[in-house]
Phi, psi and omega in degrees: 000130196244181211259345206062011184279124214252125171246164152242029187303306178308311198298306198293315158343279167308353173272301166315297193098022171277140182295139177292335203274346173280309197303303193315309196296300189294331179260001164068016192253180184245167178298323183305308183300337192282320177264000162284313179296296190320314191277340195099342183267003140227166209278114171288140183285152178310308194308308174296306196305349171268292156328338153271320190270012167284294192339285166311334176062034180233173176273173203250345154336284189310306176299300169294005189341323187252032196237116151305092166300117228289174150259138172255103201036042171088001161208169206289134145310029190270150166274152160300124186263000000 
């Protein structure tokens, strides 16, 4: 059952050619909890999603697509590209 949450997490993966069972790990997460967020049916919390998008070198905009990025005092948590 997915979540409706729209990623672009497979395309970019798959354009690097990063392996998911390396990401889960760099990201302190299990491969399972890894392919529900890739697939949608759960949501990742800021905390991964900022550890991907150091990780990745992208904005969690780019990652997250279909995701309200939070604000924090009025600006985005995104790294900066």
């Amino acid at each position: 059952m997915s979540i409706g949450t729209e990623t672009n997490l497979s395309t970019i993966l798959d354009s690097q050619g990063i392996r998911r069972n390396w990401l889960a790990d760099q990201l302190g997460i299990s491969k399972q909890l890894w392919s529900h967020i890739e697939h949608g049916r759960r949501r990742a919390n800021p905390e991964i999603r900022a550890k991907l998008s150091l990780l990745l070198r992208m904005p969690e905009s780019v990652l997250f697509a279909g995701y309200d990025v939070p604000k924090v005092n009025g600006y985005t948590t995104e790294v900066a590209s």
